[in-house]
C-alpha positions in Angstrom: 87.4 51.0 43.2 84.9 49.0 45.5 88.3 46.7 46.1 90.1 49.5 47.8 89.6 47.6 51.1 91.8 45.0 49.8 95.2 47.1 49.5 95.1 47.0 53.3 93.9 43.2 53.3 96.8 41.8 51.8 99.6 42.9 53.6 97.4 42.3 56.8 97.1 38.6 55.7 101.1 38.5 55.2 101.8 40.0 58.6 99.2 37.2 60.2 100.9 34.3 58.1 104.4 35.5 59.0 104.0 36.0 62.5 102.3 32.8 63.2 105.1 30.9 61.4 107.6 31.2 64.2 110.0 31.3 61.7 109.7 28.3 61.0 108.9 29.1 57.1 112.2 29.3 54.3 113.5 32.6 53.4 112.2 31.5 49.8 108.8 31.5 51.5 108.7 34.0 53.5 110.4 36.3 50.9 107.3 35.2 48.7 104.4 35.9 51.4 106.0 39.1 52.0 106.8 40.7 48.7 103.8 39.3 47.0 101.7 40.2 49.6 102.7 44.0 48.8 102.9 43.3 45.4 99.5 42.3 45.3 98.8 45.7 47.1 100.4 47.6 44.5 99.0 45.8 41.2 95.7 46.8 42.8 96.7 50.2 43.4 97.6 50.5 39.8 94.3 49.1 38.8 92.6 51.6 41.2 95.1 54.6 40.3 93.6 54.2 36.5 90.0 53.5 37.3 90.6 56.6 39.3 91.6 58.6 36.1 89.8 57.0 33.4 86.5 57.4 35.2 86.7 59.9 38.3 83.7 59.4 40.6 81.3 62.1 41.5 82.3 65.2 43.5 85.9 63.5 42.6 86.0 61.1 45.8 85.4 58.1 46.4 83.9 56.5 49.9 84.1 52.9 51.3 82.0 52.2 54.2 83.4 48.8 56.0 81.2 49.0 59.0 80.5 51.3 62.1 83.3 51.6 64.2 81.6 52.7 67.5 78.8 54.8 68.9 79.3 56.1 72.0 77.6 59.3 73.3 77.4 61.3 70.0 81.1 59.8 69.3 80.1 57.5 65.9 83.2 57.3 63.8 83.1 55.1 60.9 85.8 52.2 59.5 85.6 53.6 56.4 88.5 54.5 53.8 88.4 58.1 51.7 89.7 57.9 48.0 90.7 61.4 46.6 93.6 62.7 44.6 95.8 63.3 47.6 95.1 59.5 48.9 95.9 58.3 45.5 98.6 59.9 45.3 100.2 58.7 48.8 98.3 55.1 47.6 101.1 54.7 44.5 103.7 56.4 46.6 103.6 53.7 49.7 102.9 50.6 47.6 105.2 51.4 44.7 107.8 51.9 45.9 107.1 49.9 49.3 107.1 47.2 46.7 110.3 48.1 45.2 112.1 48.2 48.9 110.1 44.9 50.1 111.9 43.3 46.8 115.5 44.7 47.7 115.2 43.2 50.7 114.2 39.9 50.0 117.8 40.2 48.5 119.7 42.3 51.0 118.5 39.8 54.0 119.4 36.4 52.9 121.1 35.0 55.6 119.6 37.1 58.4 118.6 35.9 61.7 114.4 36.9 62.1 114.0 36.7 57.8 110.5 36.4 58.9 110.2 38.4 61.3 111.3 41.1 58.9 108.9 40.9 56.7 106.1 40.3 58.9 107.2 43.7 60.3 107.7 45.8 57.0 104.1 44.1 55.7 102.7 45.9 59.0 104.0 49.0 58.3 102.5 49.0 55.1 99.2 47.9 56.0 99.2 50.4 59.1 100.6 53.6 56.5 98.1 52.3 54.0 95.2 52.9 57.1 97.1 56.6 58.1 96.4 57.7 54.2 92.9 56.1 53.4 91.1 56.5 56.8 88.2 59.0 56.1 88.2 60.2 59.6 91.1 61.4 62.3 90.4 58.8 64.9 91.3 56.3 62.0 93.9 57.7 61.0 95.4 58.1 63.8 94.9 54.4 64.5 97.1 54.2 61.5 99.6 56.9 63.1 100.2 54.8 66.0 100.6 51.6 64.0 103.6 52.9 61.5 104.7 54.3 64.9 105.0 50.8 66.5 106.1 48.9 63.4 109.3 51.7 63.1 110.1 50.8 67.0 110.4 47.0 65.5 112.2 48.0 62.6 114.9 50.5 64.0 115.7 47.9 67.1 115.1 44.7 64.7 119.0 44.0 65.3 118.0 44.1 69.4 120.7 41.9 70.3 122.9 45.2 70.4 122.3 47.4 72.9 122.7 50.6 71.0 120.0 49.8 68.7 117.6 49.2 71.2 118.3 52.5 72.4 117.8 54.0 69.1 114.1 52.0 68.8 113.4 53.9 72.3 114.3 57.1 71.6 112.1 56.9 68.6 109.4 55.7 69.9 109.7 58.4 73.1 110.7 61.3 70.7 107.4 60.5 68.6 105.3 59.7 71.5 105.6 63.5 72.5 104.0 64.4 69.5 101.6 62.1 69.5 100.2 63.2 72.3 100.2 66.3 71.5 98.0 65.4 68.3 95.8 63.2 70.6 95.2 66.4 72.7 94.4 68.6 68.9 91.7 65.4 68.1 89.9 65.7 71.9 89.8 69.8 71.1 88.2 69.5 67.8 85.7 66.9 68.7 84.7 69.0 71.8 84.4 72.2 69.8 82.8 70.2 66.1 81.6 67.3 67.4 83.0 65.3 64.8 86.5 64.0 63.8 85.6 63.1 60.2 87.7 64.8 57.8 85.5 66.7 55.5 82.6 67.3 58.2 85.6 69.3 60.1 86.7 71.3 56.7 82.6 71.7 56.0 82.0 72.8 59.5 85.4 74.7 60.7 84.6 78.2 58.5 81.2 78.7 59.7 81.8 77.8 63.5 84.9 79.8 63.6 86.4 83.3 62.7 89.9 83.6 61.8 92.2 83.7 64.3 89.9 81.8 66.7 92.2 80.5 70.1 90.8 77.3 70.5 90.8 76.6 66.7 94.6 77.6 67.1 95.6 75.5 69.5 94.3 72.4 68.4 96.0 73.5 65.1 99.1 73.9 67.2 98.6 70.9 68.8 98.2 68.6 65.1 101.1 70.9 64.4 103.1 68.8 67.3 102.0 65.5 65.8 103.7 66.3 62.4 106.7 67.4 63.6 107.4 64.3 66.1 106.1 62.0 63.0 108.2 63.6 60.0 111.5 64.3 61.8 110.9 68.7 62.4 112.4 71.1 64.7 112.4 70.7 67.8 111.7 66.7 67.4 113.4 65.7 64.9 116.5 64.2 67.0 115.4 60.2 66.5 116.0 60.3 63.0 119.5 59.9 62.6 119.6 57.1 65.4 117.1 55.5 64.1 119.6 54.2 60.9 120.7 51.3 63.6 118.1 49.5 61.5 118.2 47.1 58.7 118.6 49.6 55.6 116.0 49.0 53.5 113.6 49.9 56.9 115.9 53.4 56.5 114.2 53.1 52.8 111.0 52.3 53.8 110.0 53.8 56.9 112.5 57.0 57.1 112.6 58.1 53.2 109.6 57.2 51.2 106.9 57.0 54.0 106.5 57.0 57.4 108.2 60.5 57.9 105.9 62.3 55.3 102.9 61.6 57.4 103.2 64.6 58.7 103.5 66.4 55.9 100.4 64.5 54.9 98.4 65.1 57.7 98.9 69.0 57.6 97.7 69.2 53.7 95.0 66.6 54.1 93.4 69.1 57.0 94.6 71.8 54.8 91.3 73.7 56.0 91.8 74.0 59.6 95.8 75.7 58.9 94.2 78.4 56.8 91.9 79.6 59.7 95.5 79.9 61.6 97.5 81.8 59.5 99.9 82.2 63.1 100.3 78.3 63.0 100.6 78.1 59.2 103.5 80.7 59.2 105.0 78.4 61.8 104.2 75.6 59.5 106.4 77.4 57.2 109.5 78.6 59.5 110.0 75.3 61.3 110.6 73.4 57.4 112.7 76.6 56.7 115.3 76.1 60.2 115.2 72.5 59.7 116.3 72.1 56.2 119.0 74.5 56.8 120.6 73.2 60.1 120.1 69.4 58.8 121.5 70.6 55.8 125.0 71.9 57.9 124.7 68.1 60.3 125.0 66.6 56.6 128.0 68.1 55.9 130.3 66.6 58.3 129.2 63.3 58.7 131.2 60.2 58.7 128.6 57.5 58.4 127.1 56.9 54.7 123.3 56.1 55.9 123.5 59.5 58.9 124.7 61.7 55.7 121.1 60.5 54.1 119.1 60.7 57.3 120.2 64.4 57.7 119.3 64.9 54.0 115.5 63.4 54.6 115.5 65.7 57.6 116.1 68.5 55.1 113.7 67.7 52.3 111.0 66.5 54.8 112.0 70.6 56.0 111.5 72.0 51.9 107.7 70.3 52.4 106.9 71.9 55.5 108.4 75.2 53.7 105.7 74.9 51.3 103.4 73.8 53.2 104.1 76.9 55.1 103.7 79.3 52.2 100.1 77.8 50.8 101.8 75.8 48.2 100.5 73.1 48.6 100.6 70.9 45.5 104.1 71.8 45.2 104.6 69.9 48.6 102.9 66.6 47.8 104.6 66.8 44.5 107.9 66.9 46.4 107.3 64.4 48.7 106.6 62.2 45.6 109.9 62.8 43.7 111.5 62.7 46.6 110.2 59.3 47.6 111.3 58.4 44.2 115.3 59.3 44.9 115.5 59.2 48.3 114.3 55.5 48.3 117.0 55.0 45.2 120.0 56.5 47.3 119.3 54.2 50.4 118.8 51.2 48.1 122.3 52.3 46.6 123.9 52.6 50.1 122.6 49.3 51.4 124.1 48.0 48.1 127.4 50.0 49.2 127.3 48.2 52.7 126.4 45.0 52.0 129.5 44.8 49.0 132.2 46.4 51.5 131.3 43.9 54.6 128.9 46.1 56.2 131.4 49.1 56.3 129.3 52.2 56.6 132.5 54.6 57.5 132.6 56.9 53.6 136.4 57.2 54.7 137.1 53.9 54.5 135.8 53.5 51.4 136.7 55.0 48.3 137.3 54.2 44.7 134.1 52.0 44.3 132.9 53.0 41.0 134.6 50.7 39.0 133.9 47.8 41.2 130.1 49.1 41.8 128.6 50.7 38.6 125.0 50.2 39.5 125.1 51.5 43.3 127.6 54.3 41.4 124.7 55.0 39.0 122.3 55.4 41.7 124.4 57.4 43.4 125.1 59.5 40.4 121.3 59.9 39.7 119.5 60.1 42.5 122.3 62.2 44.2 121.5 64.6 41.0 117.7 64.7 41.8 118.4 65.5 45.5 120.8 68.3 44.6 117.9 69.5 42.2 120.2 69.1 39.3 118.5 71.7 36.6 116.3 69.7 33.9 117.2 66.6 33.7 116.2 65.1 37.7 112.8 65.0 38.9 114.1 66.9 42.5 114.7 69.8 40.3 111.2 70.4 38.8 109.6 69.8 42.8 112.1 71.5 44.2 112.1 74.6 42.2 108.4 75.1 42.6 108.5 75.3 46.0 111.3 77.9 45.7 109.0 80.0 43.3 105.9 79.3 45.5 108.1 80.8 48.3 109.0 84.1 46.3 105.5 84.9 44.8 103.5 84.2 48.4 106.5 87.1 49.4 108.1 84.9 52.3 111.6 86.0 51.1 113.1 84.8 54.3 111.8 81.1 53.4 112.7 81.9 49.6 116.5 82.3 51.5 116.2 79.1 53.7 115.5 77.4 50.5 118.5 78.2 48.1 120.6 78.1 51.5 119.6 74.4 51.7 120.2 74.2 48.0 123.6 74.6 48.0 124.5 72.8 51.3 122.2 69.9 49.8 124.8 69.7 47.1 127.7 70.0 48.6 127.3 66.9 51.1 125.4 65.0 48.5 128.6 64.8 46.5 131.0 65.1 48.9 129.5 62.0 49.9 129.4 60.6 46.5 133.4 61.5 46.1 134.6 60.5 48.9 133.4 56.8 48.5 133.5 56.2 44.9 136.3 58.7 43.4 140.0 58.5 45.0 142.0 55.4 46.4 140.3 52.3 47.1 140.0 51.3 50.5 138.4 48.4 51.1 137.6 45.1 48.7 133.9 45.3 47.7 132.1 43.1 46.0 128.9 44.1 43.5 125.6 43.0 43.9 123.5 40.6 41.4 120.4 39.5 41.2 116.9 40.4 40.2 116.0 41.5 43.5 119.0 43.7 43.7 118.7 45.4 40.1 115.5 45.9 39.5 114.5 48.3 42.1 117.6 50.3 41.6 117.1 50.8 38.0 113.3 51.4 38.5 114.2 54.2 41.2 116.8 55.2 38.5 114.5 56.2 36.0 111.9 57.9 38.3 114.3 59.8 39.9 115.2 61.5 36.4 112.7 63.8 34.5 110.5 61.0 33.9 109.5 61.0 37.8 108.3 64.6 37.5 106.2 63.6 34.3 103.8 62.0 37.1 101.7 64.8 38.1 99.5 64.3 41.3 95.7 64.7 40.8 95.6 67.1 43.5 92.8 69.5 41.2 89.9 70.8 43.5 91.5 68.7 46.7 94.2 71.2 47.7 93.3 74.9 47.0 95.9 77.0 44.5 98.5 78.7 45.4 99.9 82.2 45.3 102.3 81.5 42.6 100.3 78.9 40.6 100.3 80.2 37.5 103.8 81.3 37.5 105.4 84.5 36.5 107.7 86.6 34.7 110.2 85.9 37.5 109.7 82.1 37.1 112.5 81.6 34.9 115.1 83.5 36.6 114.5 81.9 40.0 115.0 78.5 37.9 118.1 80.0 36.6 119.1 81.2 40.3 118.4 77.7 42.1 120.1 75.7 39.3 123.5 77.9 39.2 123.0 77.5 42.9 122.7 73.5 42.7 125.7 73.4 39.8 127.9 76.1 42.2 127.5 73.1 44.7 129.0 70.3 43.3 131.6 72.8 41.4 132.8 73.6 45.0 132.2 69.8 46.1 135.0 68.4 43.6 136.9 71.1 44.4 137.2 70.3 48.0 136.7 66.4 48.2 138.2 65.7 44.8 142.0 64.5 45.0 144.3 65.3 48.0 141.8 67.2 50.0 144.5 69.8 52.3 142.5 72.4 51.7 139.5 71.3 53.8 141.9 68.9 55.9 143.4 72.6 56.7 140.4 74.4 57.5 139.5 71.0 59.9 142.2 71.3 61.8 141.8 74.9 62.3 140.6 75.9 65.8 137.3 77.5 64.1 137.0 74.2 62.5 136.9 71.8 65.0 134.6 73.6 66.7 131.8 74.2 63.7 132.7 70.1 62.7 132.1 68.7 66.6 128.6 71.2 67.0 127.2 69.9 63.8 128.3 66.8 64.5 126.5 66.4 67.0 123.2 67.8 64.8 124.2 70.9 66.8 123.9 69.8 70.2 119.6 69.2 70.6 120.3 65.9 72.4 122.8 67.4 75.0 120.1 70.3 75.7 117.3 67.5 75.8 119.4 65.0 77.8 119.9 68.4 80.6 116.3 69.5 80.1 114.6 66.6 80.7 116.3 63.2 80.8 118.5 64.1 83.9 115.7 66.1 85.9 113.7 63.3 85.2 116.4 60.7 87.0 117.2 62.7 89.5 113.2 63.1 90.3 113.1 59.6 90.4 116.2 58.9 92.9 114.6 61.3 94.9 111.2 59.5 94.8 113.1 56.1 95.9 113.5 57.9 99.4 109.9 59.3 99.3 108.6 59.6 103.1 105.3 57.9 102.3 106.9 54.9 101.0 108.6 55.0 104.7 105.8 55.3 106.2 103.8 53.0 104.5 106.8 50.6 105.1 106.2 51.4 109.1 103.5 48.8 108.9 105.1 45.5 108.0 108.1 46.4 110.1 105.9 46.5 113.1 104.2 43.2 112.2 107.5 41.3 112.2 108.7 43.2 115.6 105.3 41.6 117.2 106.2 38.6 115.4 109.1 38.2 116.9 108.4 39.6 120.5 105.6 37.1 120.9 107.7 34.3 119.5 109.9 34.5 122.1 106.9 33.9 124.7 106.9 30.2 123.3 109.7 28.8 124.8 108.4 25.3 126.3 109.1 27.2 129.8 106.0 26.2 132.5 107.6 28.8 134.9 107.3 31.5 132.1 103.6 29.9 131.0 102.7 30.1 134.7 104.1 33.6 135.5 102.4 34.6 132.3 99.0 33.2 133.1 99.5 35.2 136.6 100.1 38.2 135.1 97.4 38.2 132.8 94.6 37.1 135.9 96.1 40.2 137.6 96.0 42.6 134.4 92.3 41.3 133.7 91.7 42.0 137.7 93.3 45.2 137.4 90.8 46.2 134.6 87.8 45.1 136.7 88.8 47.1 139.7 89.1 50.0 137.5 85.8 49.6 135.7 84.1 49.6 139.4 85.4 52.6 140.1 
């Protein structure tokens, strides 16, 4: 474990090499610089993840100490990386299946302007999420934060030559800048009121400095609480997601399913110790995953766009963590956000695979009756679809999914338990109305499949992970997150799995119902007054960016027209006005006139006369 150092190193080295190549490198060698540069990464990981488990290390963490990173004042935080069973866990997570995207692209890219730059990008990311999960301390993993943060502004606008998707990369970044300044604001309130922002100092120090309840303990709680919803995607920040698709899809893969948006989710369980001294902001924790999954789970359900249907279903499941997080199940949440990794990454592989065979058509409509010309991105879709609708027994989703739901009913939030099979059933009912839509019915459009190493692999990786066999990988999370309410189960257990899976199977029932042939029924109820107006409000992911756009983007112009007339800028602007008025008033004195020189030396001996008189007196 004493190479841990190096899973950061090697994408690091791939990012230098590829940015200093001006693309001048082959897509043959950049491909292998920046695939093998996170496969090395994830080899290592492996070879860490068993050392890990064969021989756990005392107190069961492990600590690398680079060198000191400053010491200013008091203020001595460390470069050093933190190794426990919620790391590792995120460790496989970001360079498995990192790895498995970074090798689908290498495929889905060829022939891309910026190959290179790609790559050099994505090798970033991972480098800057590896940072965000090892760093032992906040201040370094917030310098982590802010990297993954930059490297998605890159990645959603890498296409910049469209003005659309640099508009998407802004409102990104903006949307998660608000909540990373709020986070910023939660580090300066616990190093004022700890002194310290290493991790497990703060959990050590927090119960015996303050009581429950404490305020300033509850708004810096509030205030991380702000970071993780900007970062994963949450109500009342959670409007970039969608836009940010206008990137390459395995980035959508990468960065907006199987990483970057579960930092949050990450942050709040790895300071797991601070929420429980805020039960307040923990029961927000809770509510905020609860109205998200739900209202992303009705913005799902009319969508048009194949890659939007699957942003609005992240948005969801990223909403089911923050539900258990909420509720104190913990492990249940980082198991989720493993499986979900798992299918999530699968079903954006599969749709990049759908785009690239129908000529970058990403319209579901215009697709249709694709699964006998794509069996392997119909596969994927079949699976990992399955797993994200929590299909009972045989998908990974299902066993994550229904612990939360149990966690939920024996902690007694029965409002959240509610939220949850709401989300259930709306989860399967877009999931495969997408799925019928584009692969069941007429055929549309000529597609052709996919081939390739690069191209099959990771699908049929993701498709066996996303089955039972995903949820056979249980997360070492034993004495690093505290048990739950409803750890140990119940008599009541096996109904609510009963419950959740009739739920999931009354979904797709009612899916093939609707979508499946014709379609008049829900063609009639569209065209219905009451219908145009539910499908235009959700939609538009019910309307947040036209209250944001009147809150704060047109106060904000019209501030600044107002500010272009500001008085002192006119007054200030007085000054060189008068200057070129002198200018030109004495200008005109030089005219090559001796009447006007003489007249003017005159005056000014009887001026200067004047002013001698006057001082006699």
């Amino acid at each position: 474990m004493n190479l841990l150092y190096l899973t950061l190193v090697f994408p690091l080295i791939g990012f230098v090499l590829l940015s200093f190549s001006r693309g001048r490198f082959s897509e043959n060698l950049s491909a292998l610089i920046g695939v093998g540069s996170v496969g090395l990464s994830a080899l290592l990981s492996a070879w860490i993840i068993w050392q890990f488990n064969a021989a756990p290390p005392l107190d069961g963490a492990y600590n690398q100490l680079l060198w000191q990173w400053m010491d200013v004042d008091g203020f001595a935080p460390r470069f050093a990386l933190y190794l426990d069973g919620l790391s590792l866990t995120m460790l496989g997570v970001v360079t498995g299946v990192g790895f498995l995207i970074h090798l689908f692209a290498s495929w889905y890219m060829r022939g891309e302007a910026g190959y290179s730059r790609f790559f050099a990008y994505t090798n970033l990311f991972i480098a800057s999420m590896l940072l965000l999960i090892l760093g032992d301390n906040l201040l370094l993993l917030y310098f982590g934060w802010e990297g993954v943060g930059l490297c998605s502004y890159l990645l959603i606008g890498f296409y910049y030559s469209e003005r659309k998707n640099g508009n998407a990369a802004l409102k990104a970044f903006i949307v998660t800048r608000v909540g990373d300044v709020f986070m910023a604001i939660g580090l300066f309130l616990l190093f004022i009121n700890l002194g310290t922002l290493d991790i497990q100092q703060l959990l050590e120090i927090a119960p015996h400095r303050y009581v429950e309840g404490d305020a300033w303990l509850w708004l810096a709680t509030l205030m991380l609480l702000g970071g993780a919803v900007g970062k994963s995607a949450q109500l009342p920040l959670q409007t970039w997601l969608a836009d940010a698709m206008a990137g390459p899809t395995p980035v959508s893969a990468l960065i907006h399913a199987a990483t970057m948006v579960t930092a949050g989710v990450y942050l709040i369980a790895r300071t797991h110790g601070l929420f429980l001294l805020t039960p307040e902001v923990l029961e927000l924790v809770g509510i905020v995953g609860g109205v998200t999954l739900v209202l992303a789970g009705f913005a799902a359900l009319v969508q048009t766009d194949i890659k939007r249907i699957l942003a609005y279903s992240t948005m969801s499941q990223i909403g089911y963590m923050f539900l258990a997080l909420g509720v104190g199940a913990w492990d249940a949440a980082i198991f989720h956000l493993m499986t979900h990794a798992f299918f999530k990454a699968l079903l954006f592989l599969a749709s990049g695979s759908v785009i690239h065979a129908c000529h970058h058509e990403q319209n579901i409509f215009r697709m249709g009756g694709l699964w006998k010309k794509l069996p392997l991105a119909y596969a994927s879709f079949i699976v990992g679809g399955a797993a994200l609708a929590a299909l009972p027994l045989i998908t990974a989703g299902f066993y994550s999914k229904d612990e939360i739901l149990w966690e939920a009913f024996a902690s007694g939030h029965s409002g959240l338990l509610y939220a949850g099979l709401a989300g259930a059933f709306l989860t399967s009912l877009y999931t495969f109305r997408l799925i019928f839509i584009a692969f069941h019915g007429e055929q549309k459009t000529e597609a052709h499949a996919g081939h390739g190493l690069a191209h099959n692999l990771p699908l049929a990786t993701l498709i066996v992970l996303s089955t039972f066999v995903g949820a056979l990988i249980t997360p070492p999370l034993a004495g690093v997150l505290p048990q739950s309410a409803g750890h140990a189960g119940g008599e009541g257990k096996l109904a609510l799995e009963v419950i959740s899976g009739s739920v999931a199977v009354a979904g797709i029932i009612l899916a093939a119902l609707l979508f499946l042939g014709r379609r008049r029924l829900v063609q009639a109820l569209a065209a219905s007054t009451p219908g145009r107006l539910l499908s235009a409000w959700w939609f538009a992911a019910w309307g947040f960016d036209w209250l944001y756009d009147w809150l704060f983007v047109k106060p904000y112009l019209l501030l600044c027209r107002l500010l272009a007339r500001d008085p002192m800028d006119r007054s200030i602007a007085l000054l060189p006005r008068l200057a070129v008025v002198s200018h030109q008033l004495l200008s005109r004195s030089q005219n090559g006139q001796l009447r006007w020189y003489a007249g003017a030396v005159a005056c000014g001996a009887v001026a200067i006369l004047g002013l001698i008189l006057l001082s006699a007196f």
